[in-house]
TIRO-2110 file (N, C-alpha, C; in Angstrom, 1 decimal):
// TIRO-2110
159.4, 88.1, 127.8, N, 1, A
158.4, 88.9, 127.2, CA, 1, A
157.6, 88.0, 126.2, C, 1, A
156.2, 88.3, 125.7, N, 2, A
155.2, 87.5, 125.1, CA, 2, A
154.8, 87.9, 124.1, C, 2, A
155.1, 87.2, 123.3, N, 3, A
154.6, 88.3, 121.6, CA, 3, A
153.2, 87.9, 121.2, C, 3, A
152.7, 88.6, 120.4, N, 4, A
151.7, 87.8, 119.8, CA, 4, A
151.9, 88.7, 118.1, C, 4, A
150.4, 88.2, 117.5, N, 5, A
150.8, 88.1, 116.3, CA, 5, A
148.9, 88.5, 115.8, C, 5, A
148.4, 89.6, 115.5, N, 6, A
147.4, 89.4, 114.8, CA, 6, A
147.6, 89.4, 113.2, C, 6, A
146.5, 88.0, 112.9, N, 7, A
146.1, 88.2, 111.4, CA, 7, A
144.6, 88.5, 111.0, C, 7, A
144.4, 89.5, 109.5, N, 8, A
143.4, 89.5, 109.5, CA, 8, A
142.7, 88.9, 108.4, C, 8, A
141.7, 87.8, 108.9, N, 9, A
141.0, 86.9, 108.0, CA, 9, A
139.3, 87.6, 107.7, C, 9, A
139.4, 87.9, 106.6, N, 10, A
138.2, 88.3, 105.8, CA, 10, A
137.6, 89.5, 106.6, C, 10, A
138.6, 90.5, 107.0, N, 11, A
138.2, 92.2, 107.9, CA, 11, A
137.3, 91.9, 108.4, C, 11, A
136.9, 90.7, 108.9, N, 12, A
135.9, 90.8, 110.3, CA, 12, A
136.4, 89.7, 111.1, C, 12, A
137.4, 89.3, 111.3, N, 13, A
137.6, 88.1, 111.8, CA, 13, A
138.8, 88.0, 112.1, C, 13, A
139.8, 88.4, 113.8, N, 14, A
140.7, 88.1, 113.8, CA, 14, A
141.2, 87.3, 114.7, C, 14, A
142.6, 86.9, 114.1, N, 15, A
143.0, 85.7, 115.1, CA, 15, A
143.9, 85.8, 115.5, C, 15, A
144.4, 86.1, 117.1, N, 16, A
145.8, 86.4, 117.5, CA, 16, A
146.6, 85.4, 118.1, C, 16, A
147.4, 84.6, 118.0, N, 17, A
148.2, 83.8, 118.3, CA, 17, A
149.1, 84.4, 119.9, C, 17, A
148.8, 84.0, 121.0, N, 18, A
149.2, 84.2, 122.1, CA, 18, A
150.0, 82.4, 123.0, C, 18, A
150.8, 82.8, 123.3, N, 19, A
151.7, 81.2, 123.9, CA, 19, A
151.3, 80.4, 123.1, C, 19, A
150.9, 79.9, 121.9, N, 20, A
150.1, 79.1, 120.7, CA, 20, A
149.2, 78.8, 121.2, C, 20, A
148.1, 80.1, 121.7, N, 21, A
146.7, 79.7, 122.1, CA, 21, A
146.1, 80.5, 120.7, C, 21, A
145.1, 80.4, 119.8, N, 22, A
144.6, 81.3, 119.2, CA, 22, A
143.1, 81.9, 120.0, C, 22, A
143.2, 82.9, 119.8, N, 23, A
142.1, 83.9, 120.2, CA, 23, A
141.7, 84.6, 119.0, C, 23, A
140.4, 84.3, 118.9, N, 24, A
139.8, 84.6, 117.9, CA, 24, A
138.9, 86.2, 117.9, C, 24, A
138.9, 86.9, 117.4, N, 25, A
138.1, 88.1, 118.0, CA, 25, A
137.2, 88.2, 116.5, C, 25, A
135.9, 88.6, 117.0, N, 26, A
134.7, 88.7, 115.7, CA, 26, A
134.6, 90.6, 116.1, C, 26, A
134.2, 90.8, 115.1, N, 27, A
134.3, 92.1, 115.3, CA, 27, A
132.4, 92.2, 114.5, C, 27, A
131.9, 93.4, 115.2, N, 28, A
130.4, 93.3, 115.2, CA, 28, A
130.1, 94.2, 113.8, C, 28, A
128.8, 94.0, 113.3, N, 29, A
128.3, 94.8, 112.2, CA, 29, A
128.1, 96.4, 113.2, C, 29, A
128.2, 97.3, 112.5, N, 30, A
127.8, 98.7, 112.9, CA, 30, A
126.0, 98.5, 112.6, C, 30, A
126.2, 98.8, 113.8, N, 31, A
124.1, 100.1, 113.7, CA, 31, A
123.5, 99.7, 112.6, C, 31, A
124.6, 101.0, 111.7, N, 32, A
123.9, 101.4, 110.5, CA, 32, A
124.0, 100.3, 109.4, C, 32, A
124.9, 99.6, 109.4, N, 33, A
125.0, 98.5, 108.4, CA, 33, A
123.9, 97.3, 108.7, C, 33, A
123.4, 97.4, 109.5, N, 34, A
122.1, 95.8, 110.0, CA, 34, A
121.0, 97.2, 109.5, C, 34, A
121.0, 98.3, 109.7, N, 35, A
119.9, 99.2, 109.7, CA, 35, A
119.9, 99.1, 107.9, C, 35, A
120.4, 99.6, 107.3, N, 36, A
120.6, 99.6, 106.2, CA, 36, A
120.5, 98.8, 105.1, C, 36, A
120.8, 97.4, 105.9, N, 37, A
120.6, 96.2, 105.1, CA, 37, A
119.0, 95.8, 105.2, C, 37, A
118.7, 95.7, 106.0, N, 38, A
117.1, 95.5, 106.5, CA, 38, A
116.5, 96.4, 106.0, C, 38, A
116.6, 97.5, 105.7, N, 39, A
116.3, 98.4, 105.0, CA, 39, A
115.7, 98.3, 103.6, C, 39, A
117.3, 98.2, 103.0, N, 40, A
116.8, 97.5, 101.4, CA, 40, A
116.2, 96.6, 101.3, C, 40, A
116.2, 95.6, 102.4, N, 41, A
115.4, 94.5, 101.8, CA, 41, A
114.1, 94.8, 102.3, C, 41, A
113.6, 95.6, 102.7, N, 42, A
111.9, 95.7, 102.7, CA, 42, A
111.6, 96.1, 101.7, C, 42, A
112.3, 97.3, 101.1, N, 43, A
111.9, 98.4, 100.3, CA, 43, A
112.0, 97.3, 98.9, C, 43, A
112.9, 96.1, 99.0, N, 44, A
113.1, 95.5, 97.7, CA, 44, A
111.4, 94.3, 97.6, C, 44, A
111.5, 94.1, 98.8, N, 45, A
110.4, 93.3, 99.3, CA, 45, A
109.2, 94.1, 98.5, C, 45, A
109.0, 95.6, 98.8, N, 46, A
107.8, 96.3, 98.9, CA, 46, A
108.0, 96.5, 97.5, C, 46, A
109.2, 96.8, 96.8, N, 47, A
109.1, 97.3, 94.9, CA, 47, A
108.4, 95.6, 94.0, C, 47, A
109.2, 94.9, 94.6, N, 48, A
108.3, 93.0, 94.0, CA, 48, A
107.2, 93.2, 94.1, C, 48, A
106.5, 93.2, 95.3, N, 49, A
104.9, 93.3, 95.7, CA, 49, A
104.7, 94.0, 94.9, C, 49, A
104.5, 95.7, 94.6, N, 50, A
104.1, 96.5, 93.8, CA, 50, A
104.0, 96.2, 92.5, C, 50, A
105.5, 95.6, 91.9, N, 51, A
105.4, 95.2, 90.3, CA, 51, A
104.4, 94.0, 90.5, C, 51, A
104.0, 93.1, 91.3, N, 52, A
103.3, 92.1, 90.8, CA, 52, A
102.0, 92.9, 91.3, C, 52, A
101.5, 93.6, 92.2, N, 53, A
100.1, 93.9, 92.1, CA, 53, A
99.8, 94.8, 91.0, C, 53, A
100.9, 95.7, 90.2, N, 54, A
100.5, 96.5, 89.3, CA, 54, A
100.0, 95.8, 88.0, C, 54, A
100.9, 94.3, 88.1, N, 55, A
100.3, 93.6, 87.0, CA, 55, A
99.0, 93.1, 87.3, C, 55, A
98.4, 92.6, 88.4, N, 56, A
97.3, 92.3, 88.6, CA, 56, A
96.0, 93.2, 88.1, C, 56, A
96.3, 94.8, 88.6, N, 57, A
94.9, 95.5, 88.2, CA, 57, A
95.7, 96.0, 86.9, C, 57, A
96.3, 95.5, 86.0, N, 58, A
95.9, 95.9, 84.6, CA, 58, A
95.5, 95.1, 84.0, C, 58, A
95.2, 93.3, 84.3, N, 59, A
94.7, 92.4, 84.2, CA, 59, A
93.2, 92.6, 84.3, C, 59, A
93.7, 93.0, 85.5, N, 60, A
91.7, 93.0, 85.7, CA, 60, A
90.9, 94.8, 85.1, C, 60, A
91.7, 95.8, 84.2, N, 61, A
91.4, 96.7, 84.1, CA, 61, A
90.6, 96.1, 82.3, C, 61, A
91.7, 95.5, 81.8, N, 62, A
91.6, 94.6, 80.2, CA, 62, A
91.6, 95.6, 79.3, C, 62, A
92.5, 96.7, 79.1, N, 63, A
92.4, 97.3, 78.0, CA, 63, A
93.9, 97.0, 77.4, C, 63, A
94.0, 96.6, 76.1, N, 64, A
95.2, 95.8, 75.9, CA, 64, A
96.5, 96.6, 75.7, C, 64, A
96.0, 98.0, 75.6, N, 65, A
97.1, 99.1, 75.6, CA, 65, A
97.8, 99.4, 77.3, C, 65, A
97.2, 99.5, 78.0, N, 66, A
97.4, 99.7, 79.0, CA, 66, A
98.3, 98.3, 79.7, C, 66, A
97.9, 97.3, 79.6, N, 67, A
98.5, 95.9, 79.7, CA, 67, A
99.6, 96.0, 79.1, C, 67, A
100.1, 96.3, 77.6, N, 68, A
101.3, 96.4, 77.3, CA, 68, A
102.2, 97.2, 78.0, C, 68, A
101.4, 98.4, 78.6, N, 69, A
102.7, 99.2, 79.1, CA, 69, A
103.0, 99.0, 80.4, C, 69, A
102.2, 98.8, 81.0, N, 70, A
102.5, 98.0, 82.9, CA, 70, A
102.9, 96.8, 82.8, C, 70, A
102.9, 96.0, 81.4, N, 71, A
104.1, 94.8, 81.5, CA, 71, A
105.1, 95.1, 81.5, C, 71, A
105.7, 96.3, 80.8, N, 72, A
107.4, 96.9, 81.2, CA, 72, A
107.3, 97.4, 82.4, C, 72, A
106.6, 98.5, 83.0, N, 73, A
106.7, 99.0, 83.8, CA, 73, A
107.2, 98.0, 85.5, C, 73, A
105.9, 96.7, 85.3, N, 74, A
106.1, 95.4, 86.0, CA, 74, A
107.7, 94.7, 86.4, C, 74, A
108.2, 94.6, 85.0, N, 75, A
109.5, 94.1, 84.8, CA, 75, A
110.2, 94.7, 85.2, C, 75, A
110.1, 96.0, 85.0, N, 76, A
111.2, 97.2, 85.7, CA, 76, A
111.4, 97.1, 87.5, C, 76, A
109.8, 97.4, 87.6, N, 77, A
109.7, 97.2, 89.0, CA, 77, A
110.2, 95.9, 89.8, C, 77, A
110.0, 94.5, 89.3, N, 78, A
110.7, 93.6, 89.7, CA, 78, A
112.1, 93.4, 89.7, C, 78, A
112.6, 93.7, 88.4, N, 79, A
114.2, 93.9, 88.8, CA, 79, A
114.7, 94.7, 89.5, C, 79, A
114.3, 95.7, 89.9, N, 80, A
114.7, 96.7, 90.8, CA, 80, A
114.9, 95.9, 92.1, C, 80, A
113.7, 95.3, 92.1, N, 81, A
112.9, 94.4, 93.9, CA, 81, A
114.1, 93.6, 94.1, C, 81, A
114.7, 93.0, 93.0, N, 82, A
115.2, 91.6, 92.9, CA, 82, A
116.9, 93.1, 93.2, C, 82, A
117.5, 93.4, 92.8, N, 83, A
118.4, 94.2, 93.1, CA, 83, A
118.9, 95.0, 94.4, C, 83, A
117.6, 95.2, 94.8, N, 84, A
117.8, 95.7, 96.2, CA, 84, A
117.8, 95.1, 97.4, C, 84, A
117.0, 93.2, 97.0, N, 85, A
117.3, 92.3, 97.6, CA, 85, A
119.2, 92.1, 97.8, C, 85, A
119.3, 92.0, 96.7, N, 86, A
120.7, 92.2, 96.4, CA, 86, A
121.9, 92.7, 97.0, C, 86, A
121.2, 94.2, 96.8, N, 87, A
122.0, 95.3, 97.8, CA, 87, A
121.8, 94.8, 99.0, C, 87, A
120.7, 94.8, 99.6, N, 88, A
120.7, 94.5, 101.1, CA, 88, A
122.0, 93.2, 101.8, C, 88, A
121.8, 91.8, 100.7, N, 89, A
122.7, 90.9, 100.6, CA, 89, A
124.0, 91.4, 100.6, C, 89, A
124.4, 92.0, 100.1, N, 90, A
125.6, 92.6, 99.8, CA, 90, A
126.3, 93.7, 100.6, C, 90, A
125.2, 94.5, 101.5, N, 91, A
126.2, 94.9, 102.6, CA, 91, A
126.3, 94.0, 104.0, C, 91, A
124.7, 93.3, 103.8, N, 92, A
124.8, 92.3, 104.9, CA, 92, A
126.4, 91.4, 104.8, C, 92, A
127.1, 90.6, 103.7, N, 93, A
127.9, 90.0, 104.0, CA, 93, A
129.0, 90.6, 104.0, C, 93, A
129.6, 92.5, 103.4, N, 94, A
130.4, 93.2, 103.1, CA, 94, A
131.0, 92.5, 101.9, C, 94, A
130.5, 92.4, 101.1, N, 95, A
130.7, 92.2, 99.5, CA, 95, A
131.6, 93.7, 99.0, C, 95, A
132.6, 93.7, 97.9, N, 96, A
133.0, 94.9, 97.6, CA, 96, A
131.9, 95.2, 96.7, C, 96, A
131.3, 95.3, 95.9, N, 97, A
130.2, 96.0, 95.2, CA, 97, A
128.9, 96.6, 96.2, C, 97, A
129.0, 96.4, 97.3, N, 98, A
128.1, 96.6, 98.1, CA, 98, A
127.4, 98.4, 98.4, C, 98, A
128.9, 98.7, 98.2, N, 99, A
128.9, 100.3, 98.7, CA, 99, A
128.3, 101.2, 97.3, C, 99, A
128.6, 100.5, 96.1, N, 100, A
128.1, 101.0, 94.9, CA, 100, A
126.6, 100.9, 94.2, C, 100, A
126.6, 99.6, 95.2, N, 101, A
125.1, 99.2, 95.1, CA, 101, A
124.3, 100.2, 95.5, C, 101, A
124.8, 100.2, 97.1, N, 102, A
124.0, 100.8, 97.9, CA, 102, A
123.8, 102.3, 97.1, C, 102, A
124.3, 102.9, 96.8, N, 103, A
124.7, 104.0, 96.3, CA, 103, A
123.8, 104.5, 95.2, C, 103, A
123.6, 103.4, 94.4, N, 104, A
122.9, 103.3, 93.3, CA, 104, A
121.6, 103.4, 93.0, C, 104, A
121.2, 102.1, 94.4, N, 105, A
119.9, 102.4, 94.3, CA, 105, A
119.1, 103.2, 95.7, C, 105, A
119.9, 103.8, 96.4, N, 106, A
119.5, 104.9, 96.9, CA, 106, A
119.1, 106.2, 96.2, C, 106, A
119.9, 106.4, 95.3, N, 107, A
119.1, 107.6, 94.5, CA, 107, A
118.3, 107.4, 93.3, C, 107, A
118.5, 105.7, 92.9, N, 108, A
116.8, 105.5, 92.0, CA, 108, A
115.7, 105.6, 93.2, C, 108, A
115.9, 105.0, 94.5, N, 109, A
114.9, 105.2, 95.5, CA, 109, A
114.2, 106.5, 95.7, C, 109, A
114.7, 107.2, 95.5, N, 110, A
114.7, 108.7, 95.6, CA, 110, A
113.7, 109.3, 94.8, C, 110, A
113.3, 108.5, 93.8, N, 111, A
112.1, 109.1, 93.3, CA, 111, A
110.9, 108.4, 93.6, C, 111, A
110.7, 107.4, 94.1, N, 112, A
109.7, 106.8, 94.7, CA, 112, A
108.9, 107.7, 95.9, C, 112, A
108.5, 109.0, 95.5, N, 113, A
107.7, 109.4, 96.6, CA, 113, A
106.7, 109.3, 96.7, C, 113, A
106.4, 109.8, 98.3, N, 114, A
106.8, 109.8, 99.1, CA, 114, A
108.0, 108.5, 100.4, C, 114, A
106.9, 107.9, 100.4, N, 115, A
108.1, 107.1, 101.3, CA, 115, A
109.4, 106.4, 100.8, C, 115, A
109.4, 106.2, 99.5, N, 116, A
110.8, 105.3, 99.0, CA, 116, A
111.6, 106.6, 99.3, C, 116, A
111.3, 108.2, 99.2, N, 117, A
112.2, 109.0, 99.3, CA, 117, A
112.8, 109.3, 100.5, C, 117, A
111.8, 109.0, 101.6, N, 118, A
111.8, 109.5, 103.2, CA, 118, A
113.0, 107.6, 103.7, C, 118, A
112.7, 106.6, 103.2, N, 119, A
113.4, 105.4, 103.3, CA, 119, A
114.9, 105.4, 103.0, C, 119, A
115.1, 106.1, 101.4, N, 120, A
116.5, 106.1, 100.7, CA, 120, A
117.1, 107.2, 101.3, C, 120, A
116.4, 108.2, 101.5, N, 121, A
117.0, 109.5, 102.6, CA, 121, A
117.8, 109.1, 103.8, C, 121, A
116.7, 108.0, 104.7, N, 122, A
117.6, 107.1, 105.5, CA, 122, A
119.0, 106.7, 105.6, C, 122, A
118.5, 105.4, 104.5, N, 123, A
119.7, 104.6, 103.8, CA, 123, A
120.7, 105.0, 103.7, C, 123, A
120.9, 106.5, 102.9, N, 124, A
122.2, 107.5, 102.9, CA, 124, A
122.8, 108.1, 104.0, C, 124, A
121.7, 108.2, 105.0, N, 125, A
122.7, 108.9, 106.0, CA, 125, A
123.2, 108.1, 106.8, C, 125, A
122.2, 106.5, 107.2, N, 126, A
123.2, 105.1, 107.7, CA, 126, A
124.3, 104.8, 107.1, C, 126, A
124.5, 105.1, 105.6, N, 127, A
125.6, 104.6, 104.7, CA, 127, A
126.5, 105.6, 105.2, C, 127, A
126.4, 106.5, 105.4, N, 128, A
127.4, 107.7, 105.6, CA, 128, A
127.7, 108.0, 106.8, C, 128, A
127.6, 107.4, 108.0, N, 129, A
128.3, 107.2, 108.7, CA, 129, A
129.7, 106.8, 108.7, C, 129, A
130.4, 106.9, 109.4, N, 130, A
132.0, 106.9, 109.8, CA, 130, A
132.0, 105.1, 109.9, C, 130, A
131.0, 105.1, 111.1, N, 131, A
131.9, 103.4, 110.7, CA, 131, A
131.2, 102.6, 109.8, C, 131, A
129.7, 102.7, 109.2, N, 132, A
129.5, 102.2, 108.4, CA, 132, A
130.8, 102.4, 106.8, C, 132, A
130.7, 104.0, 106.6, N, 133, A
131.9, 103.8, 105.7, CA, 133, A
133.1, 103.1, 105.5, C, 133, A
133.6, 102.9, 107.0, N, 134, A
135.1, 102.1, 107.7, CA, 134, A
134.3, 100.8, 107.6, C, 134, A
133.3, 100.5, 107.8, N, 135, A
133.3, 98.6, 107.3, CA, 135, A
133.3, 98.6, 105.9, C, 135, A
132.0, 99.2, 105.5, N, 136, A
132.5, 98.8, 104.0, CA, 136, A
133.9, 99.5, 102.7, C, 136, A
134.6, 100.0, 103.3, N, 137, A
135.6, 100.3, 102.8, CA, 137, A
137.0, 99.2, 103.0, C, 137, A
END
């Protein structure tokens, strides 16, 4: 009779030891997790664009009040951009912070309406699928 032996290297990646042959088996991203990821990174893509055009027409508006406060508003919007890049990164490779991320900024997304809401709406119900849950868990 023939034993074998699976180990599991980094939950996507396994290797079974058969007559000392190894057999490697890759196990695939779900749907929703490539949907999801690509996801955030447009929406992070599209919050960058916005904070840097919003700096632009307060530039070209020149009233120095208004310029002070779309310089925060700018900064806000870019670190968001730069975090959702993030999140996307992070379920793409199944990072543990990933599911918290995601989580996170799905419901700041959520007030971006119209479409950041109809996008992050998405997002949650890809995340909430069964096997997206079971990968990133």
């Amino acid at each position: 009779m023939v034993g074998y032996t699976a180990i599991n290297i980094q939950s996507d990646v396994s290797q079974t030891f058969l007559n000392d042959e190894i057999i490697t088996i890759m196990a695939e991203k779900p749907f929703a997790i490539e949907f999801a990821s690509v996801l955030f990174a447009i929406t992070g893509i599209f919050t960058i664009a916005g904070g840097l055009g919003l700096s632009s027409i307060s530039n070209l508006i020149g009233y120095s009040w208004i310029q002070s406060y779309t310089m925060w508003i700018n900064a806000v919007a870019i670190i968001i951009g730069v975090f959702e890049m993030a999140t996307a990164y992070a379920i793409w490779t199944k990072e543990d912070y990933a599911k918290t991320m995601a989580i996170i900024f799905s419901i700041l997304g959520l007030f971006a309406f119209p479409v950041g809401t109809l996008l992050m709406i998405i997002a949650i119900i890809m995340l909430m699928t069964p096997e997206a849950r079971h990968y990133l868990s």
